[in-house]
MOPAC internal coordinates of N, CA, C and O (Angstrom, degrees):
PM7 1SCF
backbone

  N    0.0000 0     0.00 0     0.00 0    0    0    0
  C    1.4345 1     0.00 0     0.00 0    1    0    0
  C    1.5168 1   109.60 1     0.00 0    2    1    0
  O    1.2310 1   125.90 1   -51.91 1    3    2    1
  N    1.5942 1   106.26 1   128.09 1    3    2    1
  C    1.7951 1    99.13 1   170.70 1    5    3    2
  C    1.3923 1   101.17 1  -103.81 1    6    5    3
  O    1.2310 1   132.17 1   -40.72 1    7    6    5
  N    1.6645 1    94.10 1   139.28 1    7    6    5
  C    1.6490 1   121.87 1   174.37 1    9    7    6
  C    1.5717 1   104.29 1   -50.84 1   10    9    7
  O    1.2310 1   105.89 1   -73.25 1   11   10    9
  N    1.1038 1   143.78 1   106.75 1   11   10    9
  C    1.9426 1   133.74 1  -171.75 1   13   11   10
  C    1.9782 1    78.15 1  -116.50 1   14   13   11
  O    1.2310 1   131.51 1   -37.45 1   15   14   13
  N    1.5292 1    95.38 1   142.55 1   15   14   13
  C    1.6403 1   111.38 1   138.09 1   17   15   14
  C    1.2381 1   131.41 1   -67.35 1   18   17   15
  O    1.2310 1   112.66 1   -30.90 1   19   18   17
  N    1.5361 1   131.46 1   149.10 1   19   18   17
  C    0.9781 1   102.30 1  -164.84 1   21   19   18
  C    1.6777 1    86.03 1  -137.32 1   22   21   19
  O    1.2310 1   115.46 1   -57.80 1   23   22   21
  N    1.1738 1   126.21 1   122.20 1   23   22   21
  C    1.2021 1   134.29 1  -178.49 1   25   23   22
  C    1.7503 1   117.16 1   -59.77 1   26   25   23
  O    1.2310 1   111.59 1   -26.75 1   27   26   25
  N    1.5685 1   133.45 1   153.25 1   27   26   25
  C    1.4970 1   101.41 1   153.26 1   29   27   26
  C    1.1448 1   128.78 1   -27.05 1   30   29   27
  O    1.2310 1   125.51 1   108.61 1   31   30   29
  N    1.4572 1   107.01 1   -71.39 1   31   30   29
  C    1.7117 1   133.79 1  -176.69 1   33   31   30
  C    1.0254 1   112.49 1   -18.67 1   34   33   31
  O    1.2310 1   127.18 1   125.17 1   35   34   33
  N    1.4826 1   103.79 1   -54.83 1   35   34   33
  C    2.0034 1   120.14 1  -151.41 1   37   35   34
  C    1.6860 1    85.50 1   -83.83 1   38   37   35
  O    1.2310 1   111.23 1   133.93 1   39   38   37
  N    1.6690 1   134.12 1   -46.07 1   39   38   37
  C    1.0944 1   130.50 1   178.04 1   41   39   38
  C    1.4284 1   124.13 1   -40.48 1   42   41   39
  O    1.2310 1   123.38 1   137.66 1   43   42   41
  N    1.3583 1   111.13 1   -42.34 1   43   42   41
  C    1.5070 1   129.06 1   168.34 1   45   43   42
  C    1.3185 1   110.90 1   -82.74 1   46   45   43
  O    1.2310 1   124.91 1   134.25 1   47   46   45
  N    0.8533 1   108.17 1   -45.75 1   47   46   45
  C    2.0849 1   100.84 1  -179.40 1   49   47   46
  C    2.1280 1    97.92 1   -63.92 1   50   49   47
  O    1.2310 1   112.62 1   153.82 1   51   50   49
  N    1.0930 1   131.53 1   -26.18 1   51   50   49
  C    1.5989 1   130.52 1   154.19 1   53   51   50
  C    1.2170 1   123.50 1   -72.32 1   54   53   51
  O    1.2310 1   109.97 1   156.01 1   55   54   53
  N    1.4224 1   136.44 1   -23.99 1   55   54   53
  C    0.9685 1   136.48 1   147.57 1   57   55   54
  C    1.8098 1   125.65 1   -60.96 1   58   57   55
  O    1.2310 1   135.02 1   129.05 1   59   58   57
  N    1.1770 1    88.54 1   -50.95 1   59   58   57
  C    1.9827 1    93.03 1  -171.40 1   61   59   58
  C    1.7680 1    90.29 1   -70.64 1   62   61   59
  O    1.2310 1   111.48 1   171.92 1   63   62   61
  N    1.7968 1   133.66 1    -8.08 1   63   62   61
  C    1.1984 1   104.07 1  -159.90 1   65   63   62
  C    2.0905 1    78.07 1   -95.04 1   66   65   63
  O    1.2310 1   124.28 1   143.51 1   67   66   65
  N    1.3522 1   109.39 1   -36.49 1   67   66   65
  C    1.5085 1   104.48 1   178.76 1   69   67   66
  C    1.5948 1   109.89 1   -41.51 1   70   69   67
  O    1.2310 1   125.30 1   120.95 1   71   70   69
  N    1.4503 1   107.42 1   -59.05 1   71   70   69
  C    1.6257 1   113.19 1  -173.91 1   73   71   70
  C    1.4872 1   109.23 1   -38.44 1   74   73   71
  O    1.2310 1   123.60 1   144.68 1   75   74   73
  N    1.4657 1   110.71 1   -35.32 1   75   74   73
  C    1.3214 1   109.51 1  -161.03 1   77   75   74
  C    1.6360 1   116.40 1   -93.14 1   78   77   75
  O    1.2310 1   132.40 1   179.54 1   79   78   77
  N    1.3291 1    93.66 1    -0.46 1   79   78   77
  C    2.0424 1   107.59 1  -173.31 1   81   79   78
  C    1.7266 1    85.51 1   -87.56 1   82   81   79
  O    1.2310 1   114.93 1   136.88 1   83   82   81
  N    1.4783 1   127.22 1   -43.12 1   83   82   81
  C    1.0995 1   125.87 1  -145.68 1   85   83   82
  C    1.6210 1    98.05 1  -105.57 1   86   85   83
  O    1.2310 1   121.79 1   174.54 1   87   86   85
  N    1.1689 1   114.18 1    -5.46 1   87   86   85
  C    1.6229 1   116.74 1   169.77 1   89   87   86
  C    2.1133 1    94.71 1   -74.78 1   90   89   87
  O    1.2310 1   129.03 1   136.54 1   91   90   89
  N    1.4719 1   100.21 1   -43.46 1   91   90   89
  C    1.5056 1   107.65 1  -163.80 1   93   91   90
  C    1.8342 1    96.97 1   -72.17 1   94   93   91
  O    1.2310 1   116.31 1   149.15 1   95   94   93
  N    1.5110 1   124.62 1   -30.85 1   95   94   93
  C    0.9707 1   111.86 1   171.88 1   97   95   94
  C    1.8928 1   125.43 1   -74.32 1   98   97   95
  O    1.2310 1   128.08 1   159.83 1   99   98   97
  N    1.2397 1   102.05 1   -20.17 1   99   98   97
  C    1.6709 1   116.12 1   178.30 1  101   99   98
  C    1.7733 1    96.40 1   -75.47 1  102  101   99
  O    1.2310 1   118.36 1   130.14 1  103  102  101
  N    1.1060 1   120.73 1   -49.86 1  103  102  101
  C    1.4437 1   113.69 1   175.08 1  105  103  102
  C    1.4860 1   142.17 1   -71.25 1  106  105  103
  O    1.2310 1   127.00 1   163.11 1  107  106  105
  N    1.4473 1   104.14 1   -16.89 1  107  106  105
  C    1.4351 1   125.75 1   153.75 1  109  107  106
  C    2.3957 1   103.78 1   -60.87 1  110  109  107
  O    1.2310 1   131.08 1   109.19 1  111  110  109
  N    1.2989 1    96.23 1   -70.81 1  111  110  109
  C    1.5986 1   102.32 1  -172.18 1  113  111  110
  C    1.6160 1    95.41 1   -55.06 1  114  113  111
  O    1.2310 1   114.33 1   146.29 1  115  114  113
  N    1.3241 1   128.35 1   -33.71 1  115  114  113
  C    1.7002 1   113.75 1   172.64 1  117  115  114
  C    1.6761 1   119.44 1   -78.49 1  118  117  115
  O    1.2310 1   125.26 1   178.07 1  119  118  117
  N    1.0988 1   107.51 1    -1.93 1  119  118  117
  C    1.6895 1   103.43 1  -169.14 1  121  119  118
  C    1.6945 1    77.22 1  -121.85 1  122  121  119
  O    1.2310 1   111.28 1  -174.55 1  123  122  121
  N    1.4088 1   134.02 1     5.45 1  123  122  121
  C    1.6027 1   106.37 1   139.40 1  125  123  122
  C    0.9504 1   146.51 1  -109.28 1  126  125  123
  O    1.2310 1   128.61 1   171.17 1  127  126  125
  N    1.6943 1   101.01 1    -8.83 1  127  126  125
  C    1.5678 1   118.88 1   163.80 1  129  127  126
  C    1.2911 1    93.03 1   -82.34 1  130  129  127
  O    1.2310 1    81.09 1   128.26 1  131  130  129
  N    1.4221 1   173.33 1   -51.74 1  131  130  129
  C    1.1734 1   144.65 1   117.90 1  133  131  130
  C    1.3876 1   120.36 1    59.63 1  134  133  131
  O    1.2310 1   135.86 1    91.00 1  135  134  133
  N    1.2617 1    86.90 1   -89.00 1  135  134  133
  C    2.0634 1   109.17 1  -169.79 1  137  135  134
  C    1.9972 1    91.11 1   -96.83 1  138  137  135
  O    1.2310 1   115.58 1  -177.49 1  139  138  137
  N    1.1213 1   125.99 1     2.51 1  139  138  137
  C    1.6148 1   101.76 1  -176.93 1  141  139  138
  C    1.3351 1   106.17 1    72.87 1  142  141  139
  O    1.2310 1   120.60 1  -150.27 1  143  142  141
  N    1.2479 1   116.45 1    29.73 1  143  142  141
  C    1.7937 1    99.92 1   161.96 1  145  143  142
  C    1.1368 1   109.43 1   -99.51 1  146  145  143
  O    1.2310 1   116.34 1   -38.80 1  147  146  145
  N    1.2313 1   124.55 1   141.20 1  147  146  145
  C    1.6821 1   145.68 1  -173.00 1  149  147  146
  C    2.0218 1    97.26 1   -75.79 1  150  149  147
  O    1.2310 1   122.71 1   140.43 1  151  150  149
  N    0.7640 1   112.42 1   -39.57 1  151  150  149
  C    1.4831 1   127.29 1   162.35 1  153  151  150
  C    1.3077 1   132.90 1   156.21 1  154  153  151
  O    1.2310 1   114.06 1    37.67 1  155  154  153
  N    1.7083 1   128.85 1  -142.33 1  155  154  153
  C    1.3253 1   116.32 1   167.75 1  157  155  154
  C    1.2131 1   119.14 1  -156.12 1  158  157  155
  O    1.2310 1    97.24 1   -32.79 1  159  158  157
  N    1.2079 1   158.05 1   147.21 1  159  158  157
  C    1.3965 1   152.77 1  -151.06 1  161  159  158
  C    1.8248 1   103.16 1   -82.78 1  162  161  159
  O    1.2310 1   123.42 1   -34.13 1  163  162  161
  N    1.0829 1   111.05 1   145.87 1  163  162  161
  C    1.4334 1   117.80 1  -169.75 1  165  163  162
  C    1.7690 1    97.62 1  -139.94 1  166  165  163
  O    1.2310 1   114.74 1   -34.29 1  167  166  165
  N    0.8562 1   127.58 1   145.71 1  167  166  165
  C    1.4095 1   126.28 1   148.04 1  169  167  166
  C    1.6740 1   114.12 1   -85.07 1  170  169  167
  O    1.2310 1   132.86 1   -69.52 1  171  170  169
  N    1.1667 1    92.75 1   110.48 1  171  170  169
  C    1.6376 1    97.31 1  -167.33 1  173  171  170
  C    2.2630 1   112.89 1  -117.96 1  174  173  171
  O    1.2310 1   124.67 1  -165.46 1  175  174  173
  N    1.0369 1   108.63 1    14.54 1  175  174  173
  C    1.4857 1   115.05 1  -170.27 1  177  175  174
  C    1.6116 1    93.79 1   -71.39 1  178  177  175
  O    1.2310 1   121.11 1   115.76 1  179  178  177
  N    1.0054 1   115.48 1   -64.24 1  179  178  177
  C    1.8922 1   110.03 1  -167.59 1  181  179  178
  C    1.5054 1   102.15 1   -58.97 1  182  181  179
  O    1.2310 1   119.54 1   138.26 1  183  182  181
  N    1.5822 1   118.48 1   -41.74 1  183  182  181
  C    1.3860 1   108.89 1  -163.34 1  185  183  182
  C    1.3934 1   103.97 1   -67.43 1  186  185  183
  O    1.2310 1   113.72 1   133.25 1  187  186  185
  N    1.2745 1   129.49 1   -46.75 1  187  186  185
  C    1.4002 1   116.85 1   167.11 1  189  187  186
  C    1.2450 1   159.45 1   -47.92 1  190  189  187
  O    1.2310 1   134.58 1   156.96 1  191  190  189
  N    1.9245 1    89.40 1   -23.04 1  191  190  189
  C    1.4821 1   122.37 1  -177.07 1  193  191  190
  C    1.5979 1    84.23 1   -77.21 1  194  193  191
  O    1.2310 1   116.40 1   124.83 1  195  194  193
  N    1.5602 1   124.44 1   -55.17 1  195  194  193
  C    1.1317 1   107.89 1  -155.20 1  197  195  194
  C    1.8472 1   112.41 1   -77.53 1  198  197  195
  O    1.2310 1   119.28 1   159.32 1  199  198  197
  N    1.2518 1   118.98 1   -20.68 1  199  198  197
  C    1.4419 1   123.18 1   162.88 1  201  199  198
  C    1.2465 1   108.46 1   -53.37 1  202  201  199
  O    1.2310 1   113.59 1   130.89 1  203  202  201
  N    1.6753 1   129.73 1   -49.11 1  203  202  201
  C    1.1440 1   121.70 1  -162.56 1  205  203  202
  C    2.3644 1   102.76 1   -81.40 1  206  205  203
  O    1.2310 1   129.60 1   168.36 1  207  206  205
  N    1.2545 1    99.10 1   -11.64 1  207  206  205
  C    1.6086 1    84.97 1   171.22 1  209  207  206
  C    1.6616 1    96.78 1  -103.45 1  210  209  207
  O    1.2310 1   106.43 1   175.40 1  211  210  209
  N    1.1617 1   142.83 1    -4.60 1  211  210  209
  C    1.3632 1   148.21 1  -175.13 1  213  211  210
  C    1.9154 1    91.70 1   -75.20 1  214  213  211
  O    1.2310 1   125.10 1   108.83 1  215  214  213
  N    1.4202 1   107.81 1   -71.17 1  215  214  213
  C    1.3066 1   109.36 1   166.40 1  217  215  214
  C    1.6373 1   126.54 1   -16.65 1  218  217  215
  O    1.2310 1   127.56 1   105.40 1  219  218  217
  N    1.7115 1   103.05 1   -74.60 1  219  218  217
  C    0.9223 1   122.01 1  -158.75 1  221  219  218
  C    2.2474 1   108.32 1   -74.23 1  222  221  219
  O    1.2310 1   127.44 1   165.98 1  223  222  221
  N    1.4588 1   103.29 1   -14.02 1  223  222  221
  C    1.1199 1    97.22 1   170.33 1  225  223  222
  C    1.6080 1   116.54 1  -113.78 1  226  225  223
  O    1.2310 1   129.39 1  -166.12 1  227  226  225
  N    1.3921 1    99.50 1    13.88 1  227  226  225
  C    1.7181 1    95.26 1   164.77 1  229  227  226
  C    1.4449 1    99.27 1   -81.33 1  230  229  227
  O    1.2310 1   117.88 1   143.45 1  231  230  229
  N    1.4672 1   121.65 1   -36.55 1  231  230  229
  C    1.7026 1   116.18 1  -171.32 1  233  231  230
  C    1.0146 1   106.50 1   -90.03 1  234  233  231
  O    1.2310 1   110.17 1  -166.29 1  235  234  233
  N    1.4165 1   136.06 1    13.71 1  235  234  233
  C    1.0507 1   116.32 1   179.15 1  237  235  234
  C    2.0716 1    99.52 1  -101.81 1  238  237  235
  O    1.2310 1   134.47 1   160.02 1  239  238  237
  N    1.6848 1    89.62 1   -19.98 1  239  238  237
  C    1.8756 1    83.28 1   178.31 1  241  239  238
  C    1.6224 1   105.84 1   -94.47 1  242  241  239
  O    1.2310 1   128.18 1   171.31 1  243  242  241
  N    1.3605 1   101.85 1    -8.69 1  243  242  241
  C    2.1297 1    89.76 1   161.13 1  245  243  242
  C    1.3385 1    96.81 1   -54.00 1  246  245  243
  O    1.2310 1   126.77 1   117.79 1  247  246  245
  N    1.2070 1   104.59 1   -62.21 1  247  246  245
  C    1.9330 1   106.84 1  -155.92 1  249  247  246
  C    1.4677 1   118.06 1   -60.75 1  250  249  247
  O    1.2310 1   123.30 1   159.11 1  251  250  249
  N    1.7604 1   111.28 1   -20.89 1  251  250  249
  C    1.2160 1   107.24 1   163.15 1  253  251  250
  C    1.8072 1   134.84 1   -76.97 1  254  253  251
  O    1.2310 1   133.94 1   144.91 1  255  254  253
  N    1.8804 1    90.66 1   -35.09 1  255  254  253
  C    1.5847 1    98.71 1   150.28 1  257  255  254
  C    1.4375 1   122.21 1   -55.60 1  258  257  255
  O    1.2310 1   113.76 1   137.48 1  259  258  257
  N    1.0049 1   129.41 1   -42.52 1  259  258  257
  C    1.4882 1   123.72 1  -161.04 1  261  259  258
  C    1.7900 1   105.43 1   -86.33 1  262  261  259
  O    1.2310 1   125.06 1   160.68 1  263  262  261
  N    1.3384 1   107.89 1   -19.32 1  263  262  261
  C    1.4460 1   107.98 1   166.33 1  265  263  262
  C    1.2017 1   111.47 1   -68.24 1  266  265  263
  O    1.2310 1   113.51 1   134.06 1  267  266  265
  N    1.7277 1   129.88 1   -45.94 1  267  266  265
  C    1.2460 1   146.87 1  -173.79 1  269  267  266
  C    1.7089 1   101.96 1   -51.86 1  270  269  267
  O    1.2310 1   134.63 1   118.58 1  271  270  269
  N    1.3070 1    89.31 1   -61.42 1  271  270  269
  C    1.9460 1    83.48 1  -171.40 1  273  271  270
  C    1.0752 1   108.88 1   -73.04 1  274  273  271
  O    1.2310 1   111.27 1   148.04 1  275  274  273
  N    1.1219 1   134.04 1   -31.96 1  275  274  273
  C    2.0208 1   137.04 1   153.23 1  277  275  274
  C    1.7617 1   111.36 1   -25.66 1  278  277  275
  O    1.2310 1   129.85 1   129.47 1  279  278  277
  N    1.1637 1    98.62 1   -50.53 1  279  278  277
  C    1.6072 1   115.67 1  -174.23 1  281  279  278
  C    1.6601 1   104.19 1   -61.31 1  282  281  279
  O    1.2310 1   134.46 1   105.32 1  283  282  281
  N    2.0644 1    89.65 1   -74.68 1  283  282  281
  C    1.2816 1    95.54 1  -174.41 1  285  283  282
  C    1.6359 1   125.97 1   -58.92 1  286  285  283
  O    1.2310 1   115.73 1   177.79 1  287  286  285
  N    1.4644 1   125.70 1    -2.21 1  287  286  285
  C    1.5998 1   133.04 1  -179.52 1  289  287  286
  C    2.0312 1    91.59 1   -88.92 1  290  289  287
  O    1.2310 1   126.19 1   135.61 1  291  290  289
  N    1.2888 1   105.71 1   -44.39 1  291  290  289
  C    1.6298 1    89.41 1  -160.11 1  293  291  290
  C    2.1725 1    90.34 1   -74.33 1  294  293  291
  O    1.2310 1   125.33 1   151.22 1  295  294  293
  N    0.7182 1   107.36 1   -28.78 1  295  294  293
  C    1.7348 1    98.23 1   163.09 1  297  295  294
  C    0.8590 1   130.76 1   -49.26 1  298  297  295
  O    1.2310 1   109.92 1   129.55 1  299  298  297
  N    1.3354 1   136.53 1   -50.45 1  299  298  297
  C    1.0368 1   144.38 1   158.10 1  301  299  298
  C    1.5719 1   116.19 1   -72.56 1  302  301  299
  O    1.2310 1   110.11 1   172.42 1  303  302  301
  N    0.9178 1   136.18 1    -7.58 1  303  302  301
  C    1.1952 1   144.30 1   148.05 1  305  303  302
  C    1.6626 1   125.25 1   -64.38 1  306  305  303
  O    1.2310 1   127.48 1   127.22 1  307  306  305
  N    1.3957 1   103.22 1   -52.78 1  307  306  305
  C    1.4326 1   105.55 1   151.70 1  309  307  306
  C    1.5570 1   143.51 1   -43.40 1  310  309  307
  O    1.2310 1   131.37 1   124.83 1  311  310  309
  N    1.4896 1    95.66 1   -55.17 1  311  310  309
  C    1.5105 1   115.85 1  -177.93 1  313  311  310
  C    2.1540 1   104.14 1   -75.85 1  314  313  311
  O    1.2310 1   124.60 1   162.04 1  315  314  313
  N    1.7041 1   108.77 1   -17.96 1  315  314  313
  C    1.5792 1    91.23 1   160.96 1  317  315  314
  C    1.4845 1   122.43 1   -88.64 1  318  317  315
  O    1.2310 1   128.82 1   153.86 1  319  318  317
  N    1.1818 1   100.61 1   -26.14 1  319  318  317
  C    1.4944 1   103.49 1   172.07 1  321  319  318
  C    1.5735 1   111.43 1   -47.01 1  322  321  319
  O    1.2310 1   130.30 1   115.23 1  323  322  321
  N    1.3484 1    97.74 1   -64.77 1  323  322  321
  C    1.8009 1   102.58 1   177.83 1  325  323  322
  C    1.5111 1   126.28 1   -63.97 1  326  325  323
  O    1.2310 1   114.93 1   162.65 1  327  326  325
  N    1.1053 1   127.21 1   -17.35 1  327  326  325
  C    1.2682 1   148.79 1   150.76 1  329  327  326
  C    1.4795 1   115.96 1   -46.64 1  330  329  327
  O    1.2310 1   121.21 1   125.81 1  331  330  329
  N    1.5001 1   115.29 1   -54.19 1  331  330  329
  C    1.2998 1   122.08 1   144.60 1  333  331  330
  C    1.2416 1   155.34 1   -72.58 1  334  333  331
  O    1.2310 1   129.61 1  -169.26 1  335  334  333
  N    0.7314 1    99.08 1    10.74 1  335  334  333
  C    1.8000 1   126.85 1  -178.73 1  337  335  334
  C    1.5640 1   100.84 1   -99.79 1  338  337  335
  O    1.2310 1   126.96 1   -82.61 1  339  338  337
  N    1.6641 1   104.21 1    97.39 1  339  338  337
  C    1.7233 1   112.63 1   176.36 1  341  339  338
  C    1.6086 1   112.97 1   -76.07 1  342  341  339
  O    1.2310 1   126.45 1   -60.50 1  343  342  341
  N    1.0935 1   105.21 1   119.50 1  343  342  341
  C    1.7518 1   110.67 1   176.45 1  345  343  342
  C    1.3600 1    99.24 1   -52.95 1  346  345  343
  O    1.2310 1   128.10 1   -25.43 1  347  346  345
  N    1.8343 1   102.02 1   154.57 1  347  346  345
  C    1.3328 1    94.88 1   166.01 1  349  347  346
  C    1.6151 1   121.57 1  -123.21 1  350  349  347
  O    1.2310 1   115.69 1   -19.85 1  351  350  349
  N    0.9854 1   125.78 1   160.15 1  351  350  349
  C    2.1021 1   112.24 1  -154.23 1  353  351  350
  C    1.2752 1    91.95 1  -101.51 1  354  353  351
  O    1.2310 1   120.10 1   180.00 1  355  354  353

């Protein structure tokens, strides 16, 4: 696996492309309740495998963001403290 940055942008351009798999999956289940079809056989094992690690590594980069700004607040928290702290002669 390569470590990639991931910009806002690029965060939203993966999201709007998810939104848009799952707009295509809401319109498949309406164009069969539609016609009354009960449904239809899919081979579905990889797509799930890969939802279920798709899942599991979107939460895993909340939790790395939310450590980040955890980090980056007590830093800046630090550096005003010391900022304020008048020497004494």
């Amino acid at each position: 696996m390569t470590l990639q940055t991931y910009s806002v942008e690029r965060m939203d351009e993966l999201a709007m492309r998810l939104f848009d798999v799952a707009a295509t999956l809401r319109q498949t289940a309406l164009l069969c309740r539609e016609n009354d079809m009960e449904g239809f056989p899919l081979h579905d094992k990889k797509a799930l495998e890969w939802l279920a690690q798709l899942e599991q590594w979107a939460h895993e980069g909340v939790g790395k963001v939310q450590a980040s700004v955890v980090s980056q607040k007590a830093v800046q928290r630090a550096l005003q403290s010391v900022s304020g702290v008048k020497k004494k002669k």
